[in-house]
PDBQT receptor file of N, H, CA, C and O in Angstrom, charges set to zero:
ATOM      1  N   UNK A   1       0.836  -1.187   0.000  1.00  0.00    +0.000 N 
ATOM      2  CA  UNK A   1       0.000   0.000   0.000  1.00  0.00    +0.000 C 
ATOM      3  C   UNK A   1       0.880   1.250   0.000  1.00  0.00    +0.000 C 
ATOM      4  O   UNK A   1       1.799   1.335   0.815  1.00  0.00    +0.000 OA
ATOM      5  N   UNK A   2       0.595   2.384  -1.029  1.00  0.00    +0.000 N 
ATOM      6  H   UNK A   2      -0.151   2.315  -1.691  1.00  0.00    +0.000 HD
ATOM      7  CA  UNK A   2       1.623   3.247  -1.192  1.00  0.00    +0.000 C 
ATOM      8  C   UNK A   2       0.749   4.377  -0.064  1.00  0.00    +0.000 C 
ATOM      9  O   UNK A   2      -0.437   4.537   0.226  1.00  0.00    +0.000 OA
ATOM     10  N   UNK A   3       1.691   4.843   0.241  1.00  0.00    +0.000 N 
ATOM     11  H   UNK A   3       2.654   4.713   0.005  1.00  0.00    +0.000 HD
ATOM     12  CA  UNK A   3       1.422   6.253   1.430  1.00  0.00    +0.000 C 
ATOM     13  C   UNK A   3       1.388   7.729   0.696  1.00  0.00    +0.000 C 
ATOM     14  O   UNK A   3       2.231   7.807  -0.197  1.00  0.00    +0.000 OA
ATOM     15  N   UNK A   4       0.749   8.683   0.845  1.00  0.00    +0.000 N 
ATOM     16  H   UNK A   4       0.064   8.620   1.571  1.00  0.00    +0.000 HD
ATOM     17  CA  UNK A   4       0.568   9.754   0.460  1.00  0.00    +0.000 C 
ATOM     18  C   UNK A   4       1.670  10.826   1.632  1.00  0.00    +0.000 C 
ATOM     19  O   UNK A   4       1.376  11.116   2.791  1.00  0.00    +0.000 OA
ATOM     20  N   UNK A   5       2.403  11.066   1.201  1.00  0.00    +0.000 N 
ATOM     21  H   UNK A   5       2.643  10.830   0.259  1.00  0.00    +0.000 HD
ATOM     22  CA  UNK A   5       3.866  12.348   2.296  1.00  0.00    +0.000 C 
ATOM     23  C   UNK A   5       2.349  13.571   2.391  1.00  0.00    +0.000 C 
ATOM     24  O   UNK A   5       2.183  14.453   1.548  1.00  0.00    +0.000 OA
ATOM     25  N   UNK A   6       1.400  13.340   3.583  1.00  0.00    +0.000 N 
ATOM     26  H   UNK A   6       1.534  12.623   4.268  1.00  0.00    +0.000 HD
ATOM     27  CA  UNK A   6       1.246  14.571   3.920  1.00  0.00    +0.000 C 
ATOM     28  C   UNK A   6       1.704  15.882   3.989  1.00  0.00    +0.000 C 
ATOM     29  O   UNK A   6       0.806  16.725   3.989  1.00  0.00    +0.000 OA
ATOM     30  N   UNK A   7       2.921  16.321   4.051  1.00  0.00    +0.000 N 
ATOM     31  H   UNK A   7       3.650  15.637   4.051  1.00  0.00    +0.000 HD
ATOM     32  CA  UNK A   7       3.051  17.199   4.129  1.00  0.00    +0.000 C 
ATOM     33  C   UNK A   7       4.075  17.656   2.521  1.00  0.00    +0.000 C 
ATOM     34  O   UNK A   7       4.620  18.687   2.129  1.00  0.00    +0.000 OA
ATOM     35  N   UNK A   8       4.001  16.976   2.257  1.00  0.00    +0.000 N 
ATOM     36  H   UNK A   8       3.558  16.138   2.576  1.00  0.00    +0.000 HD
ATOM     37  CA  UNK A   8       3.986  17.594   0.426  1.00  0.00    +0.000 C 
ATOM     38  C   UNK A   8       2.727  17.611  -0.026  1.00  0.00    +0.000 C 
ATOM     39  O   UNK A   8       2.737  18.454  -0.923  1.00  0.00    +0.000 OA
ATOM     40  N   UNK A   9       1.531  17.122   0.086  1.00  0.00    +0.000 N 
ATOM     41  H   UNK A   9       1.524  16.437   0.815  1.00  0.00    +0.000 HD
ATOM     42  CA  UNK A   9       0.164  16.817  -0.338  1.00  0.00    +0.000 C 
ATOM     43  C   UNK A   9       0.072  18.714   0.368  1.00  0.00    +0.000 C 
ATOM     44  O   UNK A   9      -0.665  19.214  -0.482  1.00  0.00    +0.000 OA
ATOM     45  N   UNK A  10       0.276  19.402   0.970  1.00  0.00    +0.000 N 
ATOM     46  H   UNK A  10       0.874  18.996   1.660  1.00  0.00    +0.000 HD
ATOM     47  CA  UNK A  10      -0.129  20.360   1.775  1.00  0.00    +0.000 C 
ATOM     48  C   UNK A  10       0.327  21.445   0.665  1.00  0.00    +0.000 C 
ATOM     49  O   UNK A  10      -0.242  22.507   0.416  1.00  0.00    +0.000 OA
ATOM     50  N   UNK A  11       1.766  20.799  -0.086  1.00  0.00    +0.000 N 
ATOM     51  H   UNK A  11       2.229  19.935   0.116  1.00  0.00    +0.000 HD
ATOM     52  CA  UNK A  11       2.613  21.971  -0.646  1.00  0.00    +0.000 C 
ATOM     53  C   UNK A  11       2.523  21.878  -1.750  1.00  0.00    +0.000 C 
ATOM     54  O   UNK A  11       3.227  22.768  -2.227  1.00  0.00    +0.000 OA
ATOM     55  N   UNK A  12       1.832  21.034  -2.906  1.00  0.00    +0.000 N 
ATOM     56  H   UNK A  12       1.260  20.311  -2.518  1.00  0.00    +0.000 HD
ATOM     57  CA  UNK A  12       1.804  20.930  -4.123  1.00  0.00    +0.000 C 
ATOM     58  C   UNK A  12       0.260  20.228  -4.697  1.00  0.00    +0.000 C 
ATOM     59  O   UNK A  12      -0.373  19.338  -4.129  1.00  0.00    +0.000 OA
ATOM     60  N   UNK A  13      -0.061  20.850  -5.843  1.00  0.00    +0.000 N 
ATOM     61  H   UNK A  13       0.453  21.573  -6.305  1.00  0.00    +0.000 HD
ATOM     62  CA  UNK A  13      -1.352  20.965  -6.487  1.00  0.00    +0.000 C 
ATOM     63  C   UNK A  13      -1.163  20.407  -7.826  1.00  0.00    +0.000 C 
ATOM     64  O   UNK A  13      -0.326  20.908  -8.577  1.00  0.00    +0.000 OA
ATOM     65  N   UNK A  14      -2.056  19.157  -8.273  1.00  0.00    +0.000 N 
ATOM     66  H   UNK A  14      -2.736  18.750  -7.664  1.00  0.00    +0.000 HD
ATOM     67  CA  UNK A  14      -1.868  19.083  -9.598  1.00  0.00    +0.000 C 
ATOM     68  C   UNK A  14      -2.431  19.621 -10.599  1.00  0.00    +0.000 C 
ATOM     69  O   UNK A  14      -3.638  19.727 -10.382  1.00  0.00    +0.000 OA
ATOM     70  N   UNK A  15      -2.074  20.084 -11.784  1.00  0.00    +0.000 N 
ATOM     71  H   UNK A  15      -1.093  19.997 -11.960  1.00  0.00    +0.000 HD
ATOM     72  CA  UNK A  15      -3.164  20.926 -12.962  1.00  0.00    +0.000 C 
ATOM     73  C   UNK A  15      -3.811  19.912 -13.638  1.00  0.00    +0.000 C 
ATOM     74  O   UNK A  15      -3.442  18.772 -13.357  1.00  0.00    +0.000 OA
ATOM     75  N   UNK A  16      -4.851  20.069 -14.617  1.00  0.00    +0.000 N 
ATOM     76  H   UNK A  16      -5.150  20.996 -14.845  1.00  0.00    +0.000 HD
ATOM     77  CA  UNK A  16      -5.352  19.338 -15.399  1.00  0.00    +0.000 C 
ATOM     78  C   UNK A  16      -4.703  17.847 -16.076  1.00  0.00    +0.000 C 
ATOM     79  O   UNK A  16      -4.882  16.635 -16.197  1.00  0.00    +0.000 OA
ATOM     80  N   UNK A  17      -3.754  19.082 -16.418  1.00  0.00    +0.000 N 
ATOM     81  H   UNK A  17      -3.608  20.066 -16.319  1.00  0.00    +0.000 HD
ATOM     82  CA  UNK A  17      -2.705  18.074 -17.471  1.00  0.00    +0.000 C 
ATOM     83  C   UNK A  17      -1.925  17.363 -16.791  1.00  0.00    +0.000 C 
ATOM     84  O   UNK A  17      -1.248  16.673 -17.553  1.00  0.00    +0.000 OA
ATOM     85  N   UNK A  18      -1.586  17.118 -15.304  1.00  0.00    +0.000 N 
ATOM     86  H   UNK A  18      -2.136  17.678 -14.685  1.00  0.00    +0.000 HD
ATOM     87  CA  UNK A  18      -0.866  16.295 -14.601  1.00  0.00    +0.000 C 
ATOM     88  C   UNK A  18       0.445  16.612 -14.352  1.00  0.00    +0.000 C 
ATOM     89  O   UNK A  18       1.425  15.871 -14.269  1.00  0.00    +0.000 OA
ATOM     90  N   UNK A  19       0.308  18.246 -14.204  1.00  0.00    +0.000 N 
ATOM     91  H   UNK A  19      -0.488  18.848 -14.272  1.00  0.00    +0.000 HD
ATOM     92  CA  UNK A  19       1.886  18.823 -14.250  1.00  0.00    +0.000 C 
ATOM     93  C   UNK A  19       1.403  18.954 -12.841  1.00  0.00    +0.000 C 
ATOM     94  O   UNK A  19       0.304  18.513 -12.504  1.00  0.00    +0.000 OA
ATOM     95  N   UNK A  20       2.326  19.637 -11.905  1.00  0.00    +0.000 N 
ATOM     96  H   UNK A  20       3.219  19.995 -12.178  1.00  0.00    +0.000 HD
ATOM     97  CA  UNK A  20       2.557  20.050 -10.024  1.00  0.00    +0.000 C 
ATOM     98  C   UNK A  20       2.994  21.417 -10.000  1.00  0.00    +0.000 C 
ATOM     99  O   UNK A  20       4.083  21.909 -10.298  1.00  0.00    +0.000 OA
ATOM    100  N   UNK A  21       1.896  21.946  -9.574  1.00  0.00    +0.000 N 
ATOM    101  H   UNK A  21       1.012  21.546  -9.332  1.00  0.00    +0.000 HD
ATOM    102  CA  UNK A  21       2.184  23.544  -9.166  1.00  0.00    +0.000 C 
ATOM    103  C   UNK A  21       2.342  23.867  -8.068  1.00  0.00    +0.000 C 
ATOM    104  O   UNK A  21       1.505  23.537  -7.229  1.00  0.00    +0.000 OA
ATOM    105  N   UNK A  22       3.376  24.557  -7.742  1.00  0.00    +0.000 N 
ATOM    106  H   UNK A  22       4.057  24.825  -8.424  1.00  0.00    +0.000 HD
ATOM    107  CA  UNK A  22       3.724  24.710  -6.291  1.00  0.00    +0.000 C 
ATOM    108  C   UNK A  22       3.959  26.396  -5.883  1.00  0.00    +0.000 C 
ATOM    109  O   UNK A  22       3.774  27.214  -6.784  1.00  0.00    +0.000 OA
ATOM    110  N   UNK A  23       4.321  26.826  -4.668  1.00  0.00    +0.000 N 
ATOM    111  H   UNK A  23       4.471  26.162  -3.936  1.00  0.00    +0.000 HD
ATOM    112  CA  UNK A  23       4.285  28.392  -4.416  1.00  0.00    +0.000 C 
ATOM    113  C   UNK A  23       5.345  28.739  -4.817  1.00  0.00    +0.000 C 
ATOM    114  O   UNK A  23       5.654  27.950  -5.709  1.00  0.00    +0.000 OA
ATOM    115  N   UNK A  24       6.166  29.530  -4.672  1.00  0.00    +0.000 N 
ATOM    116  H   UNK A  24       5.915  30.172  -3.947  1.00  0.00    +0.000 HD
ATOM    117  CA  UNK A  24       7.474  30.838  -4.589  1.00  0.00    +0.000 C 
ATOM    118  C   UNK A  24       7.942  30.827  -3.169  1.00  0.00    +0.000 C 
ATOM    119  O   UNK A  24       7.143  31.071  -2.265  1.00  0.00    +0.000 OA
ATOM    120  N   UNK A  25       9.283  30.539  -2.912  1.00  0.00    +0.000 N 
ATOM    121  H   UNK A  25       9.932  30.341  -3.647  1.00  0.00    +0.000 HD
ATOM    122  CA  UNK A  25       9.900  31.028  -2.083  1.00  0.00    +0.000 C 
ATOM    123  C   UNK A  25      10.308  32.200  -1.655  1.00  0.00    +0.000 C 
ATOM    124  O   UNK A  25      10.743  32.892  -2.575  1.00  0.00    +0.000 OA
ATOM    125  N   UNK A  26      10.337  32.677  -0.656  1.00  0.00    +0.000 N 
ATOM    126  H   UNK A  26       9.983  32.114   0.091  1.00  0.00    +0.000 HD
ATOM    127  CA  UNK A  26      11.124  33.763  -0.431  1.00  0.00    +0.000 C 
ATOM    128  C   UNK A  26       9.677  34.849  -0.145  1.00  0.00    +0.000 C 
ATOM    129  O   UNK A  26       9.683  36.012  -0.547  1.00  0.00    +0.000 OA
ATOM    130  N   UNK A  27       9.202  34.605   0.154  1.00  0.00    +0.000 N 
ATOM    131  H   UNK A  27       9.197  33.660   0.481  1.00  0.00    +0.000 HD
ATOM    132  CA  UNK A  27       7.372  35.519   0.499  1.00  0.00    +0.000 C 
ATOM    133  C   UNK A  27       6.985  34.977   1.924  1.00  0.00    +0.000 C 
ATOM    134  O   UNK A  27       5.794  34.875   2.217  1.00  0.00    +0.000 OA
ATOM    135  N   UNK A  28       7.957  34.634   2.799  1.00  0.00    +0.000 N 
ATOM    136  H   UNK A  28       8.925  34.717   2.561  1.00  0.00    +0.000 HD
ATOM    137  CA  UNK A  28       7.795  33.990   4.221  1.00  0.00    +0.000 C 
ATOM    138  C   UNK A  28       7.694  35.163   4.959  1.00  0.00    +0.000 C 
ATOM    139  O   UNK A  28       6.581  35.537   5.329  1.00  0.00    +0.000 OA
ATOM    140  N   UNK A  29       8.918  35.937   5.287  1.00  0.00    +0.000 N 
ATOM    141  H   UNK A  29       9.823  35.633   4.987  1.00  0.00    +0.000 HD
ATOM    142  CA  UNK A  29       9.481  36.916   6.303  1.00  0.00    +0.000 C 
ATOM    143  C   UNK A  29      10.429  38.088   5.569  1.00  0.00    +0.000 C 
ATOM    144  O   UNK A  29      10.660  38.044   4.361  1.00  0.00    +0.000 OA
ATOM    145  N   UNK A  30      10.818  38.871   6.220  1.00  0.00    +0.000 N 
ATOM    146  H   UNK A  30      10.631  38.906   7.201  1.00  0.00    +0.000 HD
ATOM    147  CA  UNK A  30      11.894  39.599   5.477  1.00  0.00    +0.000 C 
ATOM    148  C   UNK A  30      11.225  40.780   4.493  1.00  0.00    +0.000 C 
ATOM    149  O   UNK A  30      11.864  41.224   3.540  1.00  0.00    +0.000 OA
ATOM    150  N   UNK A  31      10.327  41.087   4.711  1.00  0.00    +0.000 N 
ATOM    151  H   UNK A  31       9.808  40.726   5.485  1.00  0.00    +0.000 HD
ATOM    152  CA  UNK A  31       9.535  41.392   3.282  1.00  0.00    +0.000 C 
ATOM    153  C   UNK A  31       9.582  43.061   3.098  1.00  0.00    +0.000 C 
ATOM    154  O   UNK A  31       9.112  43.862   2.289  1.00  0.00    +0.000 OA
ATOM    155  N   UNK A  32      10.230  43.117   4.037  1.00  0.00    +0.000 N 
ATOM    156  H   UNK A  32      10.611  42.466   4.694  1.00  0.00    +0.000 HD
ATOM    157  CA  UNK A  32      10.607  45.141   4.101  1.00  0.00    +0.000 C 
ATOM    158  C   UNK A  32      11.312  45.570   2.870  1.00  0.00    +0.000 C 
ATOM    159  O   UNK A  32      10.815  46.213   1.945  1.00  0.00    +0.000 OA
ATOM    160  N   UNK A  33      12.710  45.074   2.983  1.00  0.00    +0.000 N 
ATOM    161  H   UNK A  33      13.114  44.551   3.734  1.00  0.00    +0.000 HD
ATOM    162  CA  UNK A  33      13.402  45.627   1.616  1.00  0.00    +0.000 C 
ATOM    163  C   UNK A  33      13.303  45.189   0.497  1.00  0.00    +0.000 C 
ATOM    164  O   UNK A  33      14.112  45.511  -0.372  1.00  0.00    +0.000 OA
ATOM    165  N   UNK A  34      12.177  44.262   0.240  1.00  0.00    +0.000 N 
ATOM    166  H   UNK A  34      11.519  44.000   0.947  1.00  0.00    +0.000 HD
ATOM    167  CA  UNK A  34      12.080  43.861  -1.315  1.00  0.00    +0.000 C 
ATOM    168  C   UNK A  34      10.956  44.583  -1.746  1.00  0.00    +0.000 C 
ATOM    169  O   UNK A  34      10.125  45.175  -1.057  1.00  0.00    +0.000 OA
ATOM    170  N   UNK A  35      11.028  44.462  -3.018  1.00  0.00    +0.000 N 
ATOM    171  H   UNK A  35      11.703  43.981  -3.578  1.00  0.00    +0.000 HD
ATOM    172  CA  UNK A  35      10.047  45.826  -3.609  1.00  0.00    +0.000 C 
ATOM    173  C   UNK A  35       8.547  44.975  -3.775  1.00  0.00    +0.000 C 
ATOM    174  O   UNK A  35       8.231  43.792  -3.650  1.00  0.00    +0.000 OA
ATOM    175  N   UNK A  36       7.830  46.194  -4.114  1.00  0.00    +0.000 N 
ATOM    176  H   UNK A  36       8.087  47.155  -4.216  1.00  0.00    +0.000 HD
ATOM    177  CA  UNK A  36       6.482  45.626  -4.276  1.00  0.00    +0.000 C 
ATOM    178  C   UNK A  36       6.731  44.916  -5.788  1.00  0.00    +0.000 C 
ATOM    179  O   UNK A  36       6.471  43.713  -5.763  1.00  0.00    +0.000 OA
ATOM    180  N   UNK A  37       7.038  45.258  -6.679  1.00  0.00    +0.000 N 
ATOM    181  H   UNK A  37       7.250  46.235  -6.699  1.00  0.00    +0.000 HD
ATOM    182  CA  UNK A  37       6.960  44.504  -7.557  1.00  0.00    +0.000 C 
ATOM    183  C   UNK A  37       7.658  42.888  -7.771  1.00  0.00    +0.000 C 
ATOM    184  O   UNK A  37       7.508  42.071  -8.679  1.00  0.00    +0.000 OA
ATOM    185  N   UNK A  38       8.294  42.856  -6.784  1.00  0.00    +0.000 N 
ATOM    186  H   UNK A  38       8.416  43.520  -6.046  1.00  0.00    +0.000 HD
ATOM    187  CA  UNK A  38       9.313  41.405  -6.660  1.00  0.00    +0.000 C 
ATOM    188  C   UNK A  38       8.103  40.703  -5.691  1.00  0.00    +0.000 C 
ATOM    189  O   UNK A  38       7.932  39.507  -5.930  1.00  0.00    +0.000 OA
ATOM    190  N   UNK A  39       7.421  41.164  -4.849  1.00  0.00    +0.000 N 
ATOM    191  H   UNK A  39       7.559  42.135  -4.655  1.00  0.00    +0.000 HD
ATOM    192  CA  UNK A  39       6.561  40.522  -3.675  1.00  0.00    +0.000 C 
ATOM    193  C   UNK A  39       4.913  40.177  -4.645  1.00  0.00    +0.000 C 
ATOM    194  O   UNK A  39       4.027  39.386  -4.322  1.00  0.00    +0.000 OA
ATOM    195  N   UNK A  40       4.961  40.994  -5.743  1.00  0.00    +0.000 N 
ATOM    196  H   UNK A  40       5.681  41.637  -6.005  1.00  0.00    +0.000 HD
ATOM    197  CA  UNK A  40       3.294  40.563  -6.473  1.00  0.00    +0.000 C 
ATOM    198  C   UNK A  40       4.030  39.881  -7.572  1.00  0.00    +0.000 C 
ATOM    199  O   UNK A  40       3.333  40.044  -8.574  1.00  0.00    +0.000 OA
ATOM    200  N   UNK A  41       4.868  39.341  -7.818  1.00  0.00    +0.000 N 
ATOM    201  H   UNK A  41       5.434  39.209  -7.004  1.00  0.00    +0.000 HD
ATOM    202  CA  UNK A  41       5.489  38.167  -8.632  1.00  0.00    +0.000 C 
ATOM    203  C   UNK A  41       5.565  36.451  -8.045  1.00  0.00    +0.000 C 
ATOM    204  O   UNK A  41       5.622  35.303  -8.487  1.00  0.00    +0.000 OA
ATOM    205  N   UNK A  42       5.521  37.193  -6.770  1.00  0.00    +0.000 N 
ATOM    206  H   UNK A  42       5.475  38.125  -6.411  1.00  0.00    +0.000 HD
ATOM    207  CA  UNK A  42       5.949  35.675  -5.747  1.00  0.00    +0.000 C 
ATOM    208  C   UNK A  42       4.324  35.104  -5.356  1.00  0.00    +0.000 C 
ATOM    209  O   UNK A  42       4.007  34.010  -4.891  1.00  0.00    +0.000 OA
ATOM    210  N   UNK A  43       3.603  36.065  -5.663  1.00  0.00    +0.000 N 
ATOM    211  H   UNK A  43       3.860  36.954  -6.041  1.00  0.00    +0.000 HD
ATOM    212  CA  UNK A  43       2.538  35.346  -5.783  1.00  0.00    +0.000 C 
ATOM    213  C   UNK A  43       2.110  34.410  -6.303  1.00  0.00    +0.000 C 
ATOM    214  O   UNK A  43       1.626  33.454  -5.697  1.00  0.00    +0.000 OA
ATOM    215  N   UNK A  44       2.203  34.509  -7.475  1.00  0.00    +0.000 N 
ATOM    216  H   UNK A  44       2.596  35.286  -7.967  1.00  0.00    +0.000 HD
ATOM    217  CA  UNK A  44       1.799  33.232  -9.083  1.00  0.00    +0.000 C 
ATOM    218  C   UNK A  44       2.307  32.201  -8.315  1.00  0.00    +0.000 C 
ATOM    219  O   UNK A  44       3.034  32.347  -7.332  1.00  0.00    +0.000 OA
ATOM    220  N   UNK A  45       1.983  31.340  -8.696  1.00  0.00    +0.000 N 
ATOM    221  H   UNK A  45       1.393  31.221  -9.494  1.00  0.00    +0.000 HD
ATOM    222  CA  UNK A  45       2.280  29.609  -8.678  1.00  0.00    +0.000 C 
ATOM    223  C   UNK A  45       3.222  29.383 -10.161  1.00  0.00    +0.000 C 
ATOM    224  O   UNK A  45       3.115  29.842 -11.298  1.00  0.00    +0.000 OA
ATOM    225  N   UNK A  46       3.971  28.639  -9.640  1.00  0.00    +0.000 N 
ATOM    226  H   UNK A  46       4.057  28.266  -8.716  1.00  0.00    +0.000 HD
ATOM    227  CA  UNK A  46       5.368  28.243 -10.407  1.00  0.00    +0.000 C 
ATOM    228  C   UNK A  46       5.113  26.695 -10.657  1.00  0.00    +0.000 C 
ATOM    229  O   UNK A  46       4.448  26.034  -9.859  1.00  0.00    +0.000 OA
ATOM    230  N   UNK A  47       5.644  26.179 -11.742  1.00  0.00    +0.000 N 
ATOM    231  H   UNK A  47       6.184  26.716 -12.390  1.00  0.00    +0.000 HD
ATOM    232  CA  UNK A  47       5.475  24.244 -11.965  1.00  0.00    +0.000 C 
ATOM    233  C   UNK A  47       6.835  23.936 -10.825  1.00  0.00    +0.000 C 
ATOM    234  O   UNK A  47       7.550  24.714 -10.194  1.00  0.00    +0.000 OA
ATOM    235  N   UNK A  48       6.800  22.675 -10.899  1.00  0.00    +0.000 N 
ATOM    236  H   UNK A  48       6.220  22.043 -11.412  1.00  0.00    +0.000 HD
ATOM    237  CA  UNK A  48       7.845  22.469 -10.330  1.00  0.00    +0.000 C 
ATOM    238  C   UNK A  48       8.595  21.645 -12.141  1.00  0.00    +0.000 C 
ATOM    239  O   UNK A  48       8.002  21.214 -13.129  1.00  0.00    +0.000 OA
ATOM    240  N   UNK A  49      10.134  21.771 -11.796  1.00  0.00    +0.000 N 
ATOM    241  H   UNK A  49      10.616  22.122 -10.992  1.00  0.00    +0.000 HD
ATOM    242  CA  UNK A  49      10.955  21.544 -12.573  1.00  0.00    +0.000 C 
ATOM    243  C   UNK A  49      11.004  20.206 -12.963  1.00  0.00    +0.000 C 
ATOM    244  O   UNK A  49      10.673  19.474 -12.031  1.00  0.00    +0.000 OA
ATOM    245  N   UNK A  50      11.308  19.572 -14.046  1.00  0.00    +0.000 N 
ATOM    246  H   UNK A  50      11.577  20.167 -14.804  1.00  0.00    +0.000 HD
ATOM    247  CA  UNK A  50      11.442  18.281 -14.511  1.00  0.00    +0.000 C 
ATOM    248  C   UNK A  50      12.066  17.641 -14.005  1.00  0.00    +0.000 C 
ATOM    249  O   UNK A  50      11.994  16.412 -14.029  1.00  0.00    +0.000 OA
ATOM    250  N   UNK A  51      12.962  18.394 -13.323  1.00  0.00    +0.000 N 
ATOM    251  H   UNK A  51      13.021  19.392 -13.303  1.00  0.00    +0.000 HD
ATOM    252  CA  UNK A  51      14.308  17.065 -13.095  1.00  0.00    +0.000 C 
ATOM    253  C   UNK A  51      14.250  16.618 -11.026  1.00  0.00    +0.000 C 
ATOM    254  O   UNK A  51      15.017  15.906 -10.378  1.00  0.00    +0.000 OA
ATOM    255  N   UNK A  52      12.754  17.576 -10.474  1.00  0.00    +0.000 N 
ATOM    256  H   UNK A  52      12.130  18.154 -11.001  1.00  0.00    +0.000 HD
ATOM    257  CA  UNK A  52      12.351  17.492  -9.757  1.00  0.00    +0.000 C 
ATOM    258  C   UNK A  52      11.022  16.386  -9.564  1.00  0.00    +0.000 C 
ATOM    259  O   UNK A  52      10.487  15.750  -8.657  1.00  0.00    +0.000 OA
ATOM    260  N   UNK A  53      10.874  16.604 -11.025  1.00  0.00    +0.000 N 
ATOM    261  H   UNK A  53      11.309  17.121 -11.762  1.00  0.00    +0.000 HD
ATOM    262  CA  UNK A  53       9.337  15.952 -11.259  1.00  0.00    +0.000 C 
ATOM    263  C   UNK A  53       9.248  14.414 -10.385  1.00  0.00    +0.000 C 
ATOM    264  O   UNK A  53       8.277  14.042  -9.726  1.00  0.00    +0.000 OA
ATOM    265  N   UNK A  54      10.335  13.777 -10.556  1.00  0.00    +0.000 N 
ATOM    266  H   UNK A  54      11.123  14.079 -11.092  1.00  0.00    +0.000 HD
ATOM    267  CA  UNK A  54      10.053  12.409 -10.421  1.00  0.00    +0.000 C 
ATOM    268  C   UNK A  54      10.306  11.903  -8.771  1.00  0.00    +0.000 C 
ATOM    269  O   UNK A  54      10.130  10.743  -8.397  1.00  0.00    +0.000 OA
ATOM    270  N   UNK A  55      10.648  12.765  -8.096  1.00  0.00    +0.000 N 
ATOM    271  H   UNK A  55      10.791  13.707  -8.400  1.00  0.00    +0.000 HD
ATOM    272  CA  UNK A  55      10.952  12.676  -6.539  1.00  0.00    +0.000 C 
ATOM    273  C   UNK A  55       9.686  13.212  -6.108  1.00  0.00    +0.000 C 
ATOM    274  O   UNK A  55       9.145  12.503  -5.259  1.00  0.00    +0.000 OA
ATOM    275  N   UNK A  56       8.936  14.437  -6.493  1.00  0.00    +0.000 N 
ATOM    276  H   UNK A  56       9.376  15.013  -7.182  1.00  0.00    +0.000 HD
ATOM    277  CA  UNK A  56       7.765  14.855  -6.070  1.00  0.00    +0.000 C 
ATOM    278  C   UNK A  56       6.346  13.964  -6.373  1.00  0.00    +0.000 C 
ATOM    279  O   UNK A  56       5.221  14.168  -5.917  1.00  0.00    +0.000 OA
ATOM    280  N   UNK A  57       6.867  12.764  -7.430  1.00  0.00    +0.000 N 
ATOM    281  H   UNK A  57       7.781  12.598  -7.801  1.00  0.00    +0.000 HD
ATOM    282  CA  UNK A  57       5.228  11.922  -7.692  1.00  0.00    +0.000 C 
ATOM    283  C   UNK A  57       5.636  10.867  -6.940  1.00  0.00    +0.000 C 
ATOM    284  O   UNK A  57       4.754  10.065  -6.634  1.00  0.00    +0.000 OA
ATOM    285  N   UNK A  58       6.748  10.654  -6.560  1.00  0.00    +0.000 N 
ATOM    286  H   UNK A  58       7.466  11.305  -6.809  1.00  0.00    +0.000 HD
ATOM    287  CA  UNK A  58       6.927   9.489  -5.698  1.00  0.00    +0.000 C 
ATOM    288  C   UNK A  58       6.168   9.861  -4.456  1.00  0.00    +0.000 C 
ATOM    289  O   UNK A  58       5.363   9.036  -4.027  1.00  0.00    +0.000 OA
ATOM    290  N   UNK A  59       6.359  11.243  -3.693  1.00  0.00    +0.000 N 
ATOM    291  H   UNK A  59       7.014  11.914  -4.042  1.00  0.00    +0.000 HD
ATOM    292  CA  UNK A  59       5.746  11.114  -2.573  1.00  0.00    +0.000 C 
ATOM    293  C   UNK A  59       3.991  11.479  -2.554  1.00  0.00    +0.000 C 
ATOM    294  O   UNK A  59       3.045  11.503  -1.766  1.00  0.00    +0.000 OA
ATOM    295  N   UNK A  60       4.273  11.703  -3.823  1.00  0.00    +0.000 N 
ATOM    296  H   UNK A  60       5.042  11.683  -4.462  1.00  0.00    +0.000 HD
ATOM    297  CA  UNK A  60       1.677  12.208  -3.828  1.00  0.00    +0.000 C 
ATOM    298  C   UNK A  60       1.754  10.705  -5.130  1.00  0.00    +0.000 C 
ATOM    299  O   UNK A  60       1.816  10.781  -6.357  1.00  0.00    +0.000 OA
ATOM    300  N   UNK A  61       1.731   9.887  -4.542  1.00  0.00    +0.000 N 
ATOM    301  H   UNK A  61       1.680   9.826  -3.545  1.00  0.00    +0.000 HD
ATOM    302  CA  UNK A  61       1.288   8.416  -5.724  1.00  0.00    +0.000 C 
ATOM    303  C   UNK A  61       0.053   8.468  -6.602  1.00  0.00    +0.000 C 
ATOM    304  O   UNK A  61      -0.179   7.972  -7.704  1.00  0.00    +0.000 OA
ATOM    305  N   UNK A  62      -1.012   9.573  -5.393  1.00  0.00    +0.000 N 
ATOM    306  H   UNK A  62      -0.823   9.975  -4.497  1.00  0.00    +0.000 HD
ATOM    307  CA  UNK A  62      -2.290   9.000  -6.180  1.00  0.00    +0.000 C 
ATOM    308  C   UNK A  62      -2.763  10.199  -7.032  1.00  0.00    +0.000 C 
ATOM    309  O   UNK A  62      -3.970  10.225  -7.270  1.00  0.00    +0.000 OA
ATOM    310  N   UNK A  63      -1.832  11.411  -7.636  1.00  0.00    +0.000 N 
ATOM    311  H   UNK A  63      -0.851  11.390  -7.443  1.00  0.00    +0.000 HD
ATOM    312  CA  UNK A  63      -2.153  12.684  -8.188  1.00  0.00    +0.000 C 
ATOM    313  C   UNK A  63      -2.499  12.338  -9.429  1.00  0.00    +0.000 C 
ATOM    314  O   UNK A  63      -2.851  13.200 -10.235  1.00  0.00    +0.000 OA
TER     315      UNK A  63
């Protein structure tokens, strides 16, 4: 029986097409000296990378 990593299930979303969208780093803390325009960029949702792809479906099996 394969297990679902709760806490990647928390951090990543699949799209239609079976790609994994995940947030932007760096929008935690700290957020004084970066500009507004760098902070409404970190908004969007980003894919995660290919060469990431295959470590991130190992831990969500059933996406």
């Amino acid at each position: 029986m394969l297990k679902t990593n709760r806490s990647v299930a928390k951090r990543f979303k699949f799209t239609g097409r079976g790609k994994i969208k995940r947030t932007r780093a760096y929008k935690g803390h700290l957020l004084g000296h970066k500009s507004k325009t760098r902070k409404r960029n970190l908004r969007h949702a980003a894919l995660v990378d290919s060469r990431d792809m295959k470590q991130v479906r190992r831990l969500l099996p059933y996406g």
